[in-house]
N, C-alpha and C positions, 0 to 999 in steps of 0.2 A: 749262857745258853749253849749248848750240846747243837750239832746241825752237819746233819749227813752230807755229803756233798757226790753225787754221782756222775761220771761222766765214761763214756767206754776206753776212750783214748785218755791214758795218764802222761800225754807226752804233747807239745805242740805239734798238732797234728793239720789245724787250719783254725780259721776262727773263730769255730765254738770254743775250741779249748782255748784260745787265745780268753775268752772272756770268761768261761768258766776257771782259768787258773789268775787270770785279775780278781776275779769276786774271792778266791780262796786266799791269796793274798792280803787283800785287805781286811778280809774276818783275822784273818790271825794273829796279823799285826795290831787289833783292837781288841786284842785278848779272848777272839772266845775259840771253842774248841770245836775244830774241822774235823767228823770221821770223812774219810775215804772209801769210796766204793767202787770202781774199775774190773780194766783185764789186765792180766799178764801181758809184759810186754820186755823186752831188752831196750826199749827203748825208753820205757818209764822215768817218772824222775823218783824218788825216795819216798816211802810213805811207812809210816810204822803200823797200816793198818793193810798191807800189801799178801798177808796169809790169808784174807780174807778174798781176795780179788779169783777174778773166775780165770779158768784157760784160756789162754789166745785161743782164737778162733779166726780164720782167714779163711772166706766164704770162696772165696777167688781158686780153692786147690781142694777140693772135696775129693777126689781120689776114686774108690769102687762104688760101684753101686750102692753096694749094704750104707758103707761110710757117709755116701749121698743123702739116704735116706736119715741116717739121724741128724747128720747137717741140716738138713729142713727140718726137723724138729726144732733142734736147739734156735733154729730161727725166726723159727716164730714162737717157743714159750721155751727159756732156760730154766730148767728146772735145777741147775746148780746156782745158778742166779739168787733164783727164789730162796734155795735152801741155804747160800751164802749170807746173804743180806738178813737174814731172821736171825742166824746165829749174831752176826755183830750187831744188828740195834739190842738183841737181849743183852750183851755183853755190856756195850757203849749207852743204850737209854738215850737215843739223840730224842728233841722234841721236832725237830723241823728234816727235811728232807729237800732238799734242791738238786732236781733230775736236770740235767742236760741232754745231752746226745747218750741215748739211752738203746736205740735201736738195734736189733740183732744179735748183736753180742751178749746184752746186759737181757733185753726183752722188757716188755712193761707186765711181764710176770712178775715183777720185783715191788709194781704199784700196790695190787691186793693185800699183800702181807707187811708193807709199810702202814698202811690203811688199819689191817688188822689188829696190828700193835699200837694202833693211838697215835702214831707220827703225822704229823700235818706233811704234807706232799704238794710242792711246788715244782711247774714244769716248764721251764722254756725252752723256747720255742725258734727254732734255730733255721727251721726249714718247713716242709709243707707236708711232713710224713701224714700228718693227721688228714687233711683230705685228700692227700696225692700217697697212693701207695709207694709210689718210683720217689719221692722226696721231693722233687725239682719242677711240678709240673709242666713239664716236656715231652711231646711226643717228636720222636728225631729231633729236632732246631725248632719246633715248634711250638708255642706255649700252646698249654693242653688242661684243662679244667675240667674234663669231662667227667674225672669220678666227682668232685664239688661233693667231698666228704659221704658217699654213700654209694657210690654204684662203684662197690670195689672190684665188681669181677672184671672188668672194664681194662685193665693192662696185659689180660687174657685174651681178648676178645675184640681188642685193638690190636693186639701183639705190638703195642709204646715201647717194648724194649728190643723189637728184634729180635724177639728169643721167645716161645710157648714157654717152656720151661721157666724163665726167670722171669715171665708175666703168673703166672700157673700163682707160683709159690710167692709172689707180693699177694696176689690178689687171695690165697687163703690166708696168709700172714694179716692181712687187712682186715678181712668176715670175720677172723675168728677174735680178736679182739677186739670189736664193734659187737659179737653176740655173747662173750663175755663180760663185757661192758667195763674193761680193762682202765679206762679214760674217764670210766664214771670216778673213780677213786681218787686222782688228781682235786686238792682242793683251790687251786689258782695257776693259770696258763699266763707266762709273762713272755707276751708280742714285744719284741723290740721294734714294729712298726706300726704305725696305723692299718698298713699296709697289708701286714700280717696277721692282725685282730681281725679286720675284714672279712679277708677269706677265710679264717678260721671257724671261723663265725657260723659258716655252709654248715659245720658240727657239731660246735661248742656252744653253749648259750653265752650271751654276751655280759651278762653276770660274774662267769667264770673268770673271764680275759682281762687283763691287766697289760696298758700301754707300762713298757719301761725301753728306753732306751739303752741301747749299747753304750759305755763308759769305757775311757780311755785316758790312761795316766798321762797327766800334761808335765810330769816329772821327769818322764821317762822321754817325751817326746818332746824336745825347747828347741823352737826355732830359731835359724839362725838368720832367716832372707838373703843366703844367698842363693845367688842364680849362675849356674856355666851353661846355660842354652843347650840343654837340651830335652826333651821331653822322653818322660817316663812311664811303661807301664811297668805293675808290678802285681804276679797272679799267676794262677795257673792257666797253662796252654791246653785250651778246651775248647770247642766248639760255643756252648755257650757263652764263652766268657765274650766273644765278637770282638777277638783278639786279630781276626784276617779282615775286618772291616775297619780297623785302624792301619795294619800294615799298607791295604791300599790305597787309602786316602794320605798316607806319608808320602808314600808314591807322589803324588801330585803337588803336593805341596811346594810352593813358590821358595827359592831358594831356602831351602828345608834343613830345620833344625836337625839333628844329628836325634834318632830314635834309639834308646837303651829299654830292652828286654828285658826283664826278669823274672824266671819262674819253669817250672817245669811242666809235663802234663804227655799228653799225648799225640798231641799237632808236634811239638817239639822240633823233631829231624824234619819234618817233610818242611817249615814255617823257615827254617833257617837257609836252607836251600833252597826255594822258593822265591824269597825277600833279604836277596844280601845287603841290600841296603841299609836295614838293620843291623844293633849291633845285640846277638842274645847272649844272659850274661849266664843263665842258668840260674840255680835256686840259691837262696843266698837271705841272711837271716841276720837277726842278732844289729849291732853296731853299724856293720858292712851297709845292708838295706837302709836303715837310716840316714845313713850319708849318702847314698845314692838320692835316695828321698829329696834330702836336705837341698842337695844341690840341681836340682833340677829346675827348668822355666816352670812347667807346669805338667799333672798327672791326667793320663785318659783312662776309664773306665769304660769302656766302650759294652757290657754286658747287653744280652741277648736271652735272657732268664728273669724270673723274679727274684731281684737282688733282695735281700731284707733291711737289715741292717749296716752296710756295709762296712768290714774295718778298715777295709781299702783307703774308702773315701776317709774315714774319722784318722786314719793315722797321715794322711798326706795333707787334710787342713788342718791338721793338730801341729804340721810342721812349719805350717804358711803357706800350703800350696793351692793355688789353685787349681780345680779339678772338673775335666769333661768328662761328662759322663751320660751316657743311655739315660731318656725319661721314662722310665719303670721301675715297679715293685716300690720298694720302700726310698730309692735315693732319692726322689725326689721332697722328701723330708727332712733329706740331709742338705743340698745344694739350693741355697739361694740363687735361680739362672739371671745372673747375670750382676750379681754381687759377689758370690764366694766361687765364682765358678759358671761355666753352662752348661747347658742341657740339652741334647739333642734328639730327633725322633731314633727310637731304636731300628741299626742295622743301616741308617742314613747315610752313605758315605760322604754323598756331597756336602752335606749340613755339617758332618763334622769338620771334613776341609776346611770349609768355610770358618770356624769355631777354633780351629789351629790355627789358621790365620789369624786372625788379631789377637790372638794373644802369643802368636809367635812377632806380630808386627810392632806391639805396643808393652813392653818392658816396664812402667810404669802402670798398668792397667795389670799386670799379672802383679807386679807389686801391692798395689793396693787391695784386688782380689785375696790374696793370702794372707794381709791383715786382717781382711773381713772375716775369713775361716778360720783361722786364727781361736777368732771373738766369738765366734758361732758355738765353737766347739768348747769354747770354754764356759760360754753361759748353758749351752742343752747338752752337751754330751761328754762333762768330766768326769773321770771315776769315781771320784767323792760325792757326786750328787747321785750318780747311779747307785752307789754302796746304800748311802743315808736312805733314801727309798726303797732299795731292798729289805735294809733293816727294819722299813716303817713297814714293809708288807709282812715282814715274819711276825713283828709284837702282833700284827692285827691277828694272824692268824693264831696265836698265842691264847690270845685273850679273847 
């Protein structure tokens, strides 16, 4: 079996590509044949299907006017996209198509002519583009539901982004493929959450939507149980992440574990100078994050968004940790409160105090929690049953 595999980012970029290049991984190792679909990038990794890939594109430096102006094309319909993608399924003949983070760069101009050519076209579903123009459904720090998959002018007209302009062009980028019907062409949308099938729901019919959860190599990831007392976050430095609603609740904390940071973002400088109390270690990847992981009491997720899938959470109980984390979006599918971890109301300071407490007080209680996650993650959320499932949704779609 032949199977496209598209993703804008060809480089670890955060955790869609984290789970889009596990899935590529494991096809290939099972012999069957991955095309690549992408952008240009210096940061890519290897692909011998890489002539095919579009221009970088960095929406963030558009330059004059004119320039501005086809930058807003290209961002809502790449027409080199389209015309890329047609030349390699003619070449290559994939039968299947697995879209990831497809948005902007790539365009889901790239969907009709997959469609066109007979490709079956699977889409997951990484974030909330499809009824949330902005992705994140956020207005500032606020969760915001108010397009709820159809009243796209609405980031216009809210001005969600703090910007006319960068409301302006979601909210056409949205209309124009809703009256294209760009999404009709998608023949399965795979939710890595209940959570996400739900609200997608506002737009997709529930026929379409396909639970699969996020999979994570327990190969890659083998616990060791140990603990040097200290508690970990590990993420990017973002407002939603309710990253400064952990910093103050350390604060308070009763002869207090020792907090290690990690991750970059844009709080960054002001978060370190702010809360010296903390130790930020910056961004940090690969081996390194794993042992920080490894050796930690326990990990907080403290988010402030609708999380989906979290790899956060799957890679810290995949280590044996236990994990606090915000009760929203999808994690609360992942954390058993009060077996693998707890759960606290989002934005809670006190609650999570309180939550860091005992399992800053009780060393055996965080031990046994991170066997339980451990076990969690090994019966719902390993890569091999994630893979095996995927493969059962392609034969379906095959035959």
């Amino acid at each position: 079996m032949k199977i496209l595999f598209a993703n804008k980012f060809f480089f670890l970029n955060g955790g869609s590509e984290r789970v889009f290049f596990q899935e590529r991984a494991f096809l290939l190792k099972k012999g069957y044949d991955i095309i690549d679909f992408s952008m240009e990038d210096a940061r890519n990794f290897s692909s011998s299907f890489s002539s095919f890939f579009v221009p970088n594109h960095d929406y963030h430096n558009t330059g004059g006017s004119w320039n501005k102006i086809k930058q807003g094309v290209s961002f809502v319909h790449s027409s080199v996209a389209a015309r890329n993608i047609e030349q390699l399924i003619k070449k290559e003949k994939p039968e299947i198509s697995h879209l990831h983070n497809i948005y902007h760069q790539l365009t889901p101009a790239i969907i009709p002519v997959l469609k066109k050519l007979g490709v079956k076209v699977v889409l997951t579903l990484h974030d909330y583009k499809l009824v949330c123009p902005a992705y994140m459904a956020l207005k500032g720090c606020e969760i915001c539901t108010a397009c709820a998959g159809q009243y796209f002018w609405k980031p216009f007209t809210t001005n969600c982004q703090s910007s006319r302009g960068k409301g302006l062009l979601l909210a056409l980028e949205a209309m124009w493929h809703k009256w294209q019907k760009s999404y009709d062409n998608v023949d399965l949308f795979l939710a890595p959450s209940r959570f996400m099938a739900t609200l997608t729901a506002q737009r997709i019919s529930t026929s379409k939507i396909r639970i699969l959860r996020n999979g994570i190599d327990l190969n890659e990831y083998k616990p060791t149980f140990v603990d040097k007392g200290y508690i970990l976050y590990f993420g990017r430095l973002s407002e939603e992440k309710g990253i400064e609603t952990l910093l103050l609740a350390h604060k308070e904390l009763k002869e207090p574990l020792p907090l290690k940071v990690v991750g970059a973002g844009p709080l960054a400088n002001i978060l370190q100078h702010t809360y010296p109390n903390a130790t930020f270690l910056g961004y940090r990847s690969g081996q390194e994050l794993i042992d920080l992981i490894s050796n930690a009491a326990f990990i907080v997720v403290p988010s402030e968004w609708y999380e989906n899938c979290s790899m956060v959470v799957l890679e810290a109980m995949a280590l044996g940790k236990p994990v606090i984390a915000s009760n929203i979006g999808g994690i609360p599918e992942q954390i058993d409160d009060g077996r693998t971890g707890f759960l606290f109301e989002v934005g809670n300071k006190e609650e999570l105090l309180d939550k860091m407490q005992m399992l800053k007080d009780n060393s055996q209680l965080r031990l046994d929690m991170g066997h339980a996650a451990r076990k969690k993650v090994k019966q719902e959320y390993s890569l091999d049953i994630h893979c095996q499932e995927l493969l059962g949704i392609y034969d379906e779609l095959r035959n």
